[in-house]
C-alpha positions as CSV (number, residue, x, y, z in Angstrom):
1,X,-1.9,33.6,14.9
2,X,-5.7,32.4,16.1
3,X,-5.3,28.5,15.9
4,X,-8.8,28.1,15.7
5,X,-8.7,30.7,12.2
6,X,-5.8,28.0,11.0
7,X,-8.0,24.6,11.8
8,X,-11.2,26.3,10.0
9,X,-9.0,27.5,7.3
10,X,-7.6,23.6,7.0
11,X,-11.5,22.3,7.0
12,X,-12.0,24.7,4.2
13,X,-8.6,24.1,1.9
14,X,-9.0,20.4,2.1
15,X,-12.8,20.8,1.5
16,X,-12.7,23.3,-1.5
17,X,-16.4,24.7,-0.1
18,X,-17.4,26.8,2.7
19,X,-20.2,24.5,2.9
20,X,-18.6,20.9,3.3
21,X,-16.0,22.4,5.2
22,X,-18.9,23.9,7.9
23,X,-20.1,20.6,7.9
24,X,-17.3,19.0,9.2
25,X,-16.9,21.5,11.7
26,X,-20.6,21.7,12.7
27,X,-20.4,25.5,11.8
28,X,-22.8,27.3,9.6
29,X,-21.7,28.6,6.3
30,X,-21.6,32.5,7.7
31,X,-19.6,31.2,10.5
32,X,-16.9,29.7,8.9
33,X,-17.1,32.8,6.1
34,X,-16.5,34.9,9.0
35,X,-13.6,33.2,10.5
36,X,-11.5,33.2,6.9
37,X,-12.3,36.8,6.2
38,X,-11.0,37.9,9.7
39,X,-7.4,35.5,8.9
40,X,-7.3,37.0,5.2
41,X,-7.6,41.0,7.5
42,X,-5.0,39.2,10.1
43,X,-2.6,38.3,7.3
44,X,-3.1,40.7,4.7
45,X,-3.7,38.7,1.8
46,X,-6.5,35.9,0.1
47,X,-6.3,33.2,0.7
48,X,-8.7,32.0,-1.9
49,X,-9.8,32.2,-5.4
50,X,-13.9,32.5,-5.5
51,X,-16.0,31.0,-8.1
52,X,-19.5,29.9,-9.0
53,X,-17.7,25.6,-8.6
54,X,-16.1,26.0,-5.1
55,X,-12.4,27.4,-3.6
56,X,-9.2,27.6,-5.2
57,X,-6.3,28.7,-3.1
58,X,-4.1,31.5,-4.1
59,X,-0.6,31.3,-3.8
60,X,-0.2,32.6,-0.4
61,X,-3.1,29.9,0.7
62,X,-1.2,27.2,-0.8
63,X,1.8,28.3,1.5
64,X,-0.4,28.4,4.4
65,X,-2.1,25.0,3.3
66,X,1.2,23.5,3.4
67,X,1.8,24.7,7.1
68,X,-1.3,23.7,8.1
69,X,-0.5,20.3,7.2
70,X,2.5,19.7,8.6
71,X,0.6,21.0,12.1
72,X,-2.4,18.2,11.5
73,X,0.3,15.3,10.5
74,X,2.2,16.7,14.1
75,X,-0.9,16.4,16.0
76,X,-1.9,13.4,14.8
77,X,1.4,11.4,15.7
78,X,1.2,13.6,18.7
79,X,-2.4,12.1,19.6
80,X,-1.5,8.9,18.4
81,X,1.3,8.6,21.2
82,X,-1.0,9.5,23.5
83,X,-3.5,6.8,22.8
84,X,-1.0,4.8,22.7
85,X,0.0,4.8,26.3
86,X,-3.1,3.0,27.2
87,X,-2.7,-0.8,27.7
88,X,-5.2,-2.0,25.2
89,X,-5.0,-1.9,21.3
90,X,-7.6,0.0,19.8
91,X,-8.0,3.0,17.6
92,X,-7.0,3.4,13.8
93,X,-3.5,2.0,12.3
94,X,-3.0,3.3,8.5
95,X,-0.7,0.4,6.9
96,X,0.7,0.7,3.5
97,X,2.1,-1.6,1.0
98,X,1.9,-2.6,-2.8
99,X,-1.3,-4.1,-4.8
100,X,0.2,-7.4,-4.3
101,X,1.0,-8.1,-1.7
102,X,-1.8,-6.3,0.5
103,X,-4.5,-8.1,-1.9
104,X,-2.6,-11.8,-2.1
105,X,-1.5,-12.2,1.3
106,X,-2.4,-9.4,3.9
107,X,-5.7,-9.0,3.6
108,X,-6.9,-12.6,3.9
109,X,-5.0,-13.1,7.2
110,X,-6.5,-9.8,9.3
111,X,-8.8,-11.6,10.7
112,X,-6.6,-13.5,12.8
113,X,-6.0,-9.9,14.0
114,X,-9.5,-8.3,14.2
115,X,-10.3,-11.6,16.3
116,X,-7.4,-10.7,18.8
117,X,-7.9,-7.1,18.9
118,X,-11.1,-6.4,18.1
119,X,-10.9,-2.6,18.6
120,X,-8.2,-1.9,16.3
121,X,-9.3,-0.5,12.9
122,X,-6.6,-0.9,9.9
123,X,-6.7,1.4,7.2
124,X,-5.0,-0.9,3.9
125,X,-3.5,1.9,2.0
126,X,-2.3,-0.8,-1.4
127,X,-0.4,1.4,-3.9
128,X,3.1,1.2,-5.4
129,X,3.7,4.7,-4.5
130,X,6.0,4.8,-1.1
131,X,4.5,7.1,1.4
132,X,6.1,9.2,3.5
133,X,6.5,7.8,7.0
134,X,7.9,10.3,9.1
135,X,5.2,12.6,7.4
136,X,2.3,10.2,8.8
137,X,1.1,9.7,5.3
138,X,0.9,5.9,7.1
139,X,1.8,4.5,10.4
140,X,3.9,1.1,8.9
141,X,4.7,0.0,5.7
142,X,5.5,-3.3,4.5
143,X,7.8,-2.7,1.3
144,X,9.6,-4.8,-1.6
145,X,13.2,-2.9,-0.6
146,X,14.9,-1.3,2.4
147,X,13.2,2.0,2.5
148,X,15.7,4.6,2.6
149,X,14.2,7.1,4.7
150,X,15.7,7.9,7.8
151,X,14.8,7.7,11.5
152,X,12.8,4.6,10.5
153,X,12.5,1.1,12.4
154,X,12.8,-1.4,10.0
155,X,13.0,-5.1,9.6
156,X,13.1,-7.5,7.7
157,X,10.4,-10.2,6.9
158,X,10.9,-12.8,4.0
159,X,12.6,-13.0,0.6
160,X,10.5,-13.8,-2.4
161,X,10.8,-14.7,-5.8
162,X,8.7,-14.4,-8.8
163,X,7.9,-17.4,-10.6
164,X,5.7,-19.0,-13.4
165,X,2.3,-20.5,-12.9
166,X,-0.2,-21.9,-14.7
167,X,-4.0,-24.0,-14.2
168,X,-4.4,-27.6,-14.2
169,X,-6.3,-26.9,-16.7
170,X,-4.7,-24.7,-19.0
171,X,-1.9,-27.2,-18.7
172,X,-3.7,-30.0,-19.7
173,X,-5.3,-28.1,-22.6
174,X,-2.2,-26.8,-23.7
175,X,1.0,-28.9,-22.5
176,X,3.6,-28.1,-20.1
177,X,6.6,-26.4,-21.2
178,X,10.0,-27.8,-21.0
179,X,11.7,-25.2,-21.4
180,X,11.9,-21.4,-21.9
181,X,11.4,-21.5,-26.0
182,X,8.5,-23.7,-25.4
183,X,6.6,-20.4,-24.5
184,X,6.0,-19.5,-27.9
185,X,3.2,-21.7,-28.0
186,X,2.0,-20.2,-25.1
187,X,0.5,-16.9,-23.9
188,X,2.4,-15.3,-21.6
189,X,0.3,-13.4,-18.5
190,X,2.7,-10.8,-16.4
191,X,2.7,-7.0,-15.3
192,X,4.2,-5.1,-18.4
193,X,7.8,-4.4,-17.5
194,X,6.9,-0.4,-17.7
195,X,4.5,-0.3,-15.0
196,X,5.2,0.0,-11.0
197,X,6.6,-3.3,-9.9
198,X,10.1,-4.6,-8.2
199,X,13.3,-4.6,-10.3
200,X,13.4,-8.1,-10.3
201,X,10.2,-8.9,-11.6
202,X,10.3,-6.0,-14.8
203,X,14.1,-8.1,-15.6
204,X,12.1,-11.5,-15.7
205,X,9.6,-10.1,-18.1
206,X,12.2,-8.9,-19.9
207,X,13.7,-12.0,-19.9
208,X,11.0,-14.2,-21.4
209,X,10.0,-11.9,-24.0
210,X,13.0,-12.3,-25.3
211,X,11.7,-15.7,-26.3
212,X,10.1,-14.5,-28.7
213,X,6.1,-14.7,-27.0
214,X,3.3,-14.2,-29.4
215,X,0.2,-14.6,-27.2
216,X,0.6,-11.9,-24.0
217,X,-1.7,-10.4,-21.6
218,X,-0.2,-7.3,-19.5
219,X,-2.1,-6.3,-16.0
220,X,-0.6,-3.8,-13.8
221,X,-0.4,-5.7,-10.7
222,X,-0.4,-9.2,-9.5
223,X,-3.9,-9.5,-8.4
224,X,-5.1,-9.0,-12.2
225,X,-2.5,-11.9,-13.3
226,X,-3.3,-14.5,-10.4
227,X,-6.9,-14.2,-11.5
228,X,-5.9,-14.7,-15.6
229,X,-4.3,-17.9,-14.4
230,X,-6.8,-19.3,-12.7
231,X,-9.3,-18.8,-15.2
232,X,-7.1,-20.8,-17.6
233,X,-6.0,-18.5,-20.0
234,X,-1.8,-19.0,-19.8
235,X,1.4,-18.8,-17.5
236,X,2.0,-16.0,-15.5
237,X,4.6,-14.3,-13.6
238,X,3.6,-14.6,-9.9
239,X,5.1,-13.9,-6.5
240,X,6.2,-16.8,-4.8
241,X,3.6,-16.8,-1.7
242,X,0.8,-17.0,-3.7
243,X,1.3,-21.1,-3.7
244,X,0.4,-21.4,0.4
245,X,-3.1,-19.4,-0.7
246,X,-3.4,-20.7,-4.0
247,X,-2.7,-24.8,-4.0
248,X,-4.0,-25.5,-7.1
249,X,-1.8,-23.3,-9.7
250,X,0.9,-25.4,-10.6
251,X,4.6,-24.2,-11.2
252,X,6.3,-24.4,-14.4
253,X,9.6,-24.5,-15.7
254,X,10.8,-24.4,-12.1
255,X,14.8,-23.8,-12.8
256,X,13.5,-20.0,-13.6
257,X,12.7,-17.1,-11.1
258,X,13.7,-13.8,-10.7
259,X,16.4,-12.6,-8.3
260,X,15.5,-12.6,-4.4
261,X,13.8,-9.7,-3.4
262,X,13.4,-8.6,0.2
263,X,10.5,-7.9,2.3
264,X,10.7,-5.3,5.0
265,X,8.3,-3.8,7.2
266,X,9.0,-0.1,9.0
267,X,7.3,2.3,10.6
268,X,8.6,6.0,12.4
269,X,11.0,5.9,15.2
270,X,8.7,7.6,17.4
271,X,6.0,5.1,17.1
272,X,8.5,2.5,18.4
273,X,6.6,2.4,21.5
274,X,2.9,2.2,19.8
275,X,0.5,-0.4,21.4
276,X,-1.0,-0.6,18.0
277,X,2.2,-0.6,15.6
278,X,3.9,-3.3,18.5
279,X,0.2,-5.6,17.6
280,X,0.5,-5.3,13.9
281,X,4.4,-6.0,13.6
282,X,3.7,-9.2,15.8
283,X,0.9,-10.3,13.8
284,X,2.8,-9.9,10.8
285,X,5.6,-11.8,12.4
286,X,3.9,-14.5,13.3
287,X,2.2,-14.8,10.1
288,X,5.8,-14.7,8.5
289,X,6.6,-18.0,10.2
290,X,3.4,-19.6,9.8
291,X,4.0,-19.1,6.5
292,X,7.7,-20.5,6.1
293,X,6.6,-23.8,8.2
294,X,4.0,-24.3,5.3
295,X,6.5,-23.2,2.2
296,X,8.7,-26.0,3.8
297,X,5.9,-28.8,4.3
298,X,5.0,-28.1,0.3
299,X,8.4,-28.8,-0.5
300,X,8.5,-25.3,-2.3
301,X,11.5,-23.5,-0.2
């Protein structure tokens, strides 16, 4: 099999056009026409599906698309090992973790570690889905469970807790609850309990709709909620870490919370010795304690 035929047949399955895919490759159109005609003669078969809009692969293409795949994921860790015997930290890391999370507390803290290691690039890949690891889909994940995958390194970060939150404002507008009936005369601001969050949080929503809540506004992730309570408009079902960020938002009803859920990050056993996944995991470490000295100093452990 002609590796070179394979990577131009990649370029052009991922691209869906001769075109974009010669692009890429810095090939003319003819050339790369050329190079998947003499693979479809090698193999016997089309690979593709021609029409007036682009490529489609046939069946056979989408078995050799696969393959190809696999090979470019292999490479890439491979190549990533590589770089990663060099001293310094540089290069691309692709990080994954939910909405929340990566949005509320991540994000606003990389530049602690752009400033230390100004060469590295993070990719923030925020999505509820869990990628595949070992796959190299990402290089570390930070996730709301164990992840069950094996031949991962995995540890554990923090616990956190959901809670209820409200404005100054909106409090002073509308009166504090007292307790958990009280919220009928408030509106209610959460993820719906039917869209992609932790177990523990979909049960607490459960919870206090049970109560019988008129006034509700759903968002699929935390981000959208934090930002409905801080314009004033109710209480809303936040992750505990948002208070270090977020001073201002005041809890209520503080004798409810959701059941601990755990924090982990991982990342493949055969990036264990990765330059760039060693930064990050320290950074994230240290961040991690930061954080629990100022929980403790806001009374809020």
């Amino acid at each position: 099999m002609d590796w070179d035929k394979l990577r131009i047949f990649h370029a052009v399955a991922d691209a869906g056009s001769l075109t974009h895919a010669g692009d890429s490759l810095h090939l003319s159109q003819s050339a790369v026409s050329r190079q998947i005609r003499a693979l479809e003669e090698a193999l016997n078969t089309t690979l593709f599906h021609r029409h007036a809009r682009g490529l489609i692969l046939t069946e056979q293409g989408e078995l050799l698309f696969d393959a190809t795949q696999s090979m470019n994921k292999r490479i890439d860790a491979a190549t990533a090992r590589i770089r990663d015997s060099e001293e310094e930290v540089f290069g691309e890391l692709k990080v994954t973790t939910t909405y929340g999370f990566g949005a509320l507390w991540l994000a606003p803290r990389l530049t602690k570690l752009y400033e230390k290691y100004p060469d590295l690039n993070i990719d923030l890949m925020l999505e509820e889905r869990v990628l595949d690891l070992p796959m190299r889909e990402a290089d570390v994940a930070i996730r709301m469970k164990e992840p069950s995958q094996a031949d991962l390194v995995r540890k554990r970060l923090m616990s956190i807790r959901m809670r209820l939150y409200a404005s100054p404002d909106y409090l002073a507008a509308n009166g504090k609850p007292q307790r958990l009936e009280d919220l009928s005369t408030h509106r209610l601001i959460a993820q719906s309990p039917t869209s992609a969050q932790v177990t523990a949080g979909a049960q607490l929503v459960q919870q206090l709709l049970s109560y019988d809540v008129p006034a509700k506004l759903t968002v699929n992730n935390y981000f959208g909620v934090l930002q409905a309570v801080i314009s004033n408009l109710g209480i809303g079902v936040l992750p505990d870490y948002i208070l270090e960020d977020f001073p201002s938002v005041v809890r209520v009803l503080p004798e409810i919370e959701s059941n601990e859920v755990p924090v982990f990050l991982a990342y493949p056993e055969e990036l264990r010795q990765s330059k760039r996944v060693s930064a990050f995991r320290d950074f994230v470490q240290e961040e991690i304690i930061a954080h629990r000295r100022q929980r403790r100093a806001m009374g809020d452990d």
